[in-house]
C-alpha positions as CSV (number, residue, x, y, z in Angstrom):
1,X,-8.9,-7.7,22.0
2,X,-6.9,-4.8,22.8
3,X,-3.4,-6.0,21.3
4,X,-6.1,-6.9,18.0
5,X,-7.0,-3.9,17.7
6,X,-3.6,-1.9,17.8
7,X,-2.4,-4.6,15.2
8,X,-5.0,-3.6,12.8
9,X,-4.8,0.0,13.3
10,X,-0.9,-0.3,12.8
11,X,-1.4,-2.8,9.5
12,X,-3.8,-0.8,8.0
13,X,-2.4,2.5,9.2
14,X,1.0,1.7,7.6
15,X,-0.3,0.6,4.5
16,X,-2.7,4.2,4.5
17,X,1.0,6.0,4.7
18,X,2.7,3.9,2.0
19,X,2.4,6.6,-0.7
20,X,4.7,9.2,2.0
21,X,7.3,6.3,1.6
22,X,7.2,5.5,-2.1
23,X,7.2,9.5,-2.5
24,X,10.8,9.3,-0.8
25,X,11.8,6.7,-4.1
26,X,10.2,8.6,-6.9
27,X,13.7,9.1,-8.9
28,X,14.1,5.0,-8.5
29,X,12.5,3.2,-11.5
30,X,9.3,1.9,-9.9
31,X,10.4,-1.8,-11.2
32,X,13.3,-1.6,-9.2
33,X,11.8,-0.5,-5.8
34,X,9.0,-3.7,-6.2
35,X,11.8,-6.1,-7.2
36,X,14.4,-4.6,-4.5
37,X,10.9,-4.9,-2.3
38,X,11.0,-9.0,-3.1
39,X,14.2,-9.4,-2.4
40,X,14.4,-7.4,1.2
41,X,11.4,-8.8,2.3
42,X,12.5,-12.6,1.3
43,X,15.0,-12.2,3.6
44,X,13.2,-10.8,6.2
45,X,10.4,-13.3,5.9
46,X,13.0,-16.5,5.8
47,X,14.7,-14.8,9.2
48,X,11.5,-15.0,11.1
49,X,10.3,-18.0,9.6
50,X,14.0,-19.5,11.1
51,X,13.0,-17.6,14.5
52,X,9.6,-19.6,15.0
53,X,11.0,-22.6,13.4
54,X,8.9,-22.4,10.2
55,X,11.6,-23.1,7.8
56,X,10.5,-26.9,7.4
57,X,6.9,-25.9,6.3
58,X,8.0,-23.4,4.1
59,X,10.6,-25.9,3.0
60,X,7.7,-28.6,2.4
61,X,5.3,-26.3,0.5
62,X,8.0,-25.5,-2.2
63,X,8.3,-29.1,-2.6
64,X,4.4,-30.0,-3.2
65,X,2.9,-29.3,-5.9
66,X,-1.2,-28.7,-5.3
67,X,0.5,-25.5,-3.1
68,X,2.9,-24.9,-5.3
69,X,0.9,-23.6,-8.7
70,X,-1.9,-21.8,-6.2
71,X,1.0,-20.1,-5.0
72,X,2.6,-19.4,-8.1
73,X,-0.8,-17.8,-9.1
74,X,-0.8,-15.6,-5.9
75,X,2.6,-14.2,-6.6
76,X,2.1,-13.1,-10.0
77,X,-1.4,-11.4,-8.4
78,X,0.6,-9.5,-5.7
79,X,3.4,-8.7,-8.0
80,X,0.9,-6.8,-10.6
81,X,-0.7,-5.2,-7.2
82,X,2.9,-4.1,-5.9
83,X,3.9,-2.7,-9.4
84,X,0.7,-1.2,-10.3
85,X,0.7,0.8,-6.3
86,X,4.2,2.0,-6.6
87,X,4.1,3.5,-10.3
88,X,0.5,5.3,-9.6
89,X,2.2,6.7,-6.7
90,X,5.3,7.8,-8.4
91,X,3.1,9.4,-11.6
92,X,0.5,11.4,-9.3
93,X,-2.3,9.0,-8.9
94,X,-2.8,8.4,-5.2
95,X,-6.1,9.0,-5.4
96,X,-6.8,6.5,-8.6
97,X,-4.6,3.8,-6.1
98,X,-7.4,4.4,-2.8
99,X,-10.2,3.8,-5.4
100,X,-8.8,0.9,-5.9
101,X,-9.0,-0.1,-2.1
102,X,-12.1,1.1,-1.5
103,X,-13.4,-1.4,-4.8
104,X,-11.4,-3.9,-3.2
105,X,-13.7,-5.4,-0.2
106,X,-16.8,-5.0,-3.1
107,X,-15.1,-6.7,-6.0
108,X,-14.1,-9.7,-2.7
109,X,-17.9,-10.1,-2.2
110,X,-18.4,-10.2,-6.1
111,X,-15.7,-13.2,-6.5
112,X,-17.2,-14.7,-3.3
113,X,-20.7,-15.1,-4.9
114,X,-19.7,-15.9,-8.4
115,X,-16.4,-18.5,-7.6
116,X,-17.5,-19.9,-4.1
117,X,-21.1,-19.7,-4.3
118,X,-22.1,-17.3,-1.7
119,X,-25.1,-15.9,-1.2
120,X,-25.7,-11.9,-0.6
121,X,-28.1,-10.6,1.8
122,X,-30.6,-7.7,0.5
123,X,-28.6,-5.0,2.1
124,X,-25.6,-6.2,0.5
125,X,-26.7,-6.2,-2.9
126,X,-27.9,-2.5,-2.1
127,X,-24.2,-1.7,-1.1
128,X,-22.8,-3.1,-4.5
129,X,-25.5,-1.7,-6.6
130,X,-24.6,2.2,-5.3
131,X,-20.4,1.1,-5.6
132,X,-21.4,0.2,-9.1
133,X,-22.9,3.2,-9.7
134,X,-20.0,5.4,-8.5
135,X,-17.6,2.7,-10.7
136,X,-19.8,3.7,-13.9
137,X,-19.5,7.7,-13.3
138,X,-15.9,7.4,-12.4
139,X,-15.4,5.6,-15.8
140,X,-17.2,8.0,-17.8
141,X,-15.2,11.0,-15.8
142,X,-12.1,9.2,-15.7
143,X,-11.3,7.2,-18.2
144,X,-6.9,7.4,-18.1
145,X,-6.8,6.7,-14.3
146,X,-9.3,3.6,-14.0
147,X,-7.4,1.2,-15.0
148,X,-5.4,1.5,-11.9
149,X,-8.3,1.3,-9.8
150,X,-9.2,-1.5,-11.6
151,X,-5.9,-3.5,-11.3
152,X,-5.2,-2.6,-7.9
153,X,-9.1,-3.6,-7.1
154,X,-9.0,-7.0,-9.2
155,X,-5.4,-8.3,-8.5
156,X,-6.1,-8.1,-4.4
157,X,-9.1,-9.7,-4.8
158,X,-7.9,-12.7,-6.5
159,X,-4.5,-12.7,-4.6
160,X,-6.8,-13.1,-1.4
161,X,-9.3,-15.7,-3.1
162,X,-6.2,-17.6,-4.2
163,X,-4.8,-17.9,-0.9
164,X,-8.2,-18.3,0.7
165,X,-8.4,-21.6,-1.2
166,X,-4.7,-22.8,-0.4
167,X,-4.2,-24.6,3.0
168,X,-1.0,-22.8,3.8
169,X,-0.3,-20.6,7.0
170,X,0.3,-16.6,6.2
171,X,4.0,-16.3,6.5
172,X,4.5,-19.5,4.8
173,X,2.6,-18.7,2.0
174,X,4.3,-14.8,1.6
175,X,7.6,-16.5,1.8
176,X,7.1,-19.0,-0.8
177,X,5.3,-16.3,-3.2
178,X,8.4,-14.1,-2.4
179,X,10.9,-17.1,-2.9
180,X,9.2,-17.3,-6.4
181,X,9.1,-13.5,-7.5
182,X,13.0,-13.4,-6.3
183,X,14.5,-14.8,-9.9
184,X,12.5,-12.6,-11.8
185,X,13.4,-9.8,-9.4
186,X,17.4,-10.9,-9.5
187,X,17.0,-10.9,-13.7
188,X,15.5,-7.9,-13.6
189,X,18.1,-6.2,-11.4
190,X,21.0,-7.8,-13.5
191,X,19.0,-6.4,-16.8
192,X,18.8,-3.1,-15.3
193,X,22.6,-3.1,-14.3
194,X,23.4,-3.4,-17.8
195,X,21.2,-0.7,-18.9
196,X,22.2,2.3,-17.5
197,X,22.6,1.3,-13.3
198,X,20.4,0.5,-10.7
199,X,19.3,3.1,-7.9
200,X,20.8,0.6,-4.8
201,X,24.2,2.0,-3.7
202,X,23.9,5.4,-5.4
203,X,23.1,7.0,-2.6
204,X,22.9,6.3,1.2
205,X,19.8,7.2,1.7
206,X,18.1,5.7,-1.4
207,X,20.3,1.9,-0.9
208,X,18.9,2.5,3.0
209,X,15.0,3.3,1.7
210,X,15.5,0.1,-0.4
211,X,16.6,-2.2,2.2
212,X,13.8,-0.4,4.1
213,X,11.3,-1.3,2.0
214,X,11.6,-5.4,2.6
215,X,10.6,-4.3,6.6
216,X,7.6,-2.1,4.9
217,X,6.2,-4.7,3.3
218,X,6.3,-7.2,5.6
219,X,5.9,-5.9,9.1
220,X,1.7,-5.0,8.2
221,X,1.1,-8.4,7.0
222,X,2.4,-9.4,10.1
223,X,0.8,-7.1,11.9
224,X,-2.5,-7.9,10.0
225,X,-1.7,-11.7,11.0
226,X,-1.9,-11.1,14.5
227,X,-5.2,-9.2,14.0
228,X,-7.3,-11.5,12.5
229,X,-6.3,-13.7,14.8
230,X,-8.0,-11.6,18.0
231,X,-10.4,-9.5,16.2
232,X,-14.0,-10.2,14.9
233,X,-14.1,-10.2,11.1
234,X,-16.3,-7.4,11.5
235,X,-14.3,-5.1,13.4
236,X,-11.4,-6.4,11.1
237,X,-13.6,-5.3,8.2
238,X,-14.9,-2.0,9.6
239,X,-11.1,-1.3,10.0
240,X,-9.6,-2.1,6.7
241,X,-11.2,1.6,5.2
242,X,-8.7,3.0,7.4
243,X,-5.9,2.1,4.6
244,X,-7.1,3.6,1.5
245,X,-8.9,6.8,3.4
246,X,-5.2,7.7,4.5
247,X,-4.2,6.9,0.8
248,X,-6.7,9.2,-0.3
249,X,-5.8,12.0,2.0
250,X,-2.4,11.9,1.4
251,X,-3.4,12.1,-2.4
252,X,-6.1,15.0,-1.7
253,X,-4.1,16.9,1.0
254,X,-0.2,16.3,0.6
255,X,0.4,15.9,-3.0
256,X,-2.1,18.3,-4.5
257,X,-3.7,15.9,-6.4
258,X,-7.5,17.6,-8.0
259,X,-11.0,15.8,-7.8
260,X,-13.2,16.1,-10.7
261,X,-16.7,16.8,-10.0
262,X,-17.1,12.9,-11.5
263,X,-14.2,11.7,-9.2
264,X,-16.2,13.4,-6.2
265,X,-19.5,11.9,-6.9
266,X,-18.2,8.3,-8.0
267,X,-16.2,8.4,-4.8
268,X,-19.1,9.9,-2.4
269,X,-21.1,6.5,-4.1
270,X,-18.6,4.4,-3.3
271,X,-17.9,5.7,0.2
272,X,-22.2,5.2,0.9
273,X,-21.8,1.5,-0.7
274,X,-19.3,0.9,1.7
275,X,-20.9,2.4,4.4
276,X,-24.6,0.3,3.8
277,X,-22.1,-2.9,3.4
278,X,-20.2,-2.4,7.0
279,X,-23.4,-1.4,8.7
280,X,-24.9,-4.6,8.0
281,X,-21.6,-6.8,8.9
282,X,-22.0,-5.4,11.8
283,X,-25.3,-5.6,12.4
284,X,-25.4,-9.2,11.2
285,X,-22.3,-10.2,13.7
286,X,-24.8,-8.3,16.2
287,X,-27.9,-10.9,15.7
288,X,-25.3,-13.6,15.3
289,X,-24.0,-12.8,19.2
290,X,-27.4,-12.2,20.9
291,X,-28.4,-15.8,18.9
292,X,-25.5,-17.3,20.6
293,X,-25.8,-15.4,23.5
């Protein structure tokens, strides 16, 4: 429980610091850093994957088809995410990005009810009806930055739905999304060579920051891995806010960005929906023990 819980706390925490790191890339074209991202953490991924001896499955899932296309539709989701995250960070929109991660667990339920049939409790409706609220407001107050929310909000949620319904362990299934983003990410680098350079080996610091960022990527969803693998999904869910309420201070406290008085009542909406939506995980997991009990 213990080693759960410092997993999630240092997954989610990492992620709820991203924006410092990005920050440290903003003269890099934001294409480059999420395509130098695929490459870095393609080989990191294959070098643990050959230290726990998961090279064969990973070997096997690229070779079957009913993973393969699930997989290919996975990729492209976390490739729009990746792009999406490090462009609003590099243009000043750290707080339009945690939006996004705050929608995120709402727009899950949403997908889980409409694609796999689920059905909401009372209080859960509640928590999306006040989200939506705050999602209306923010729109009409805005209107430039919700797209982002929006993109980073939608393209998580199916990216997790997606790989939800494929029967294919976590690090397998990042290595074969990454393994399938690398060609566009090589043609893209080659592209960008012949158009005016590429930001790897300019510097030190920035070729170091972009070998960096493959270790970045990866090492939360490891961490995250090991989580869900010791904590309650409860606990697991209470603890995901932690990401984008970092992402938001940094936004808020770091870089200066302003809050609208729109912004600040969409977001105190939101933050309530979530609120009404963890209490009663929790206090469902609650009945569910003392049933069991």
């Amino acid at each position: 429980m213990r080693r759960g819980l410092l997993a999630a706390v240092g997954a989610y925490g990492l992620w709820g610091l991203l924006p410092l790191f990005f920050r440290l890339l903003h003269h890099v074209d934001p294409l480059e850093i999420v395509t130098q991202r695929i490459l870095w953490s393609l080989l990191l991924i294959l070098t643990l994957l050959a230290l726990r001896r998961g090279l064969p499955p990973f070997i096997a899932a690229l070779r079957d088809r009913r993973l393969l296309l699930p997989l290919a539709g996975s990729a492209l989701m976390i490739g729009i995410n990746w792009v999406t995250y490090v462009w609003a960070v590099n243009d000043d929109h750290v707080i339009a990005a945690s939006l996004g991660y705050f929608l995120n667990p709402l727009v899950n339920v949403t997908l889980g009810v409409l694609v796999l049939k689920e059905r909401l409790r009372r209080a859960q409706m509640l928590a999306i009806g006040v989200a939506a609220v705050g999602v209306i407001i923010l729109a009409a107050s805005a209107l430039t930055t919700l797209w982002i929310s929006l993109a980073l909000a939608f393209s998580f949620a199916f990216y997790g739905l997606l790989r939800k319904l494929t029967p294919v362990a976590p690090m397998t299934g990042l290595g074969v999304e990454t393994a399938l983003l690398a060609p566009l990410a090589v043609a893209y680098l080659f592209w960008e060579l012949s158009h005016g350079g590429v930001g790897f080996g300019q510097d030190a610091p920035t070729t170091a920051l972009l070998i960096v960022s493959g270790a970045v990527t990866t090492v939360p969803l490891v961490l995250f891995a090991m989580a869900a693998q010791r904590l309650p999904m409860a606990t697991l869910g209470l603890l995901q806010y932690l990401a984008p309420t970092l992402q938001f201070l940094c936004g808020v406290l770091l870089f200066g960005e302003k809050l609208s008085t729109g912004q600040m009542a969409s977001f105190g909406l939101i933050w309530l929906g979530l609120l009404l939506f963890a209490s009663d995980g929790i206090a469902t997991a609650r009945r569910s023990r003392m049933a069991t009990a």
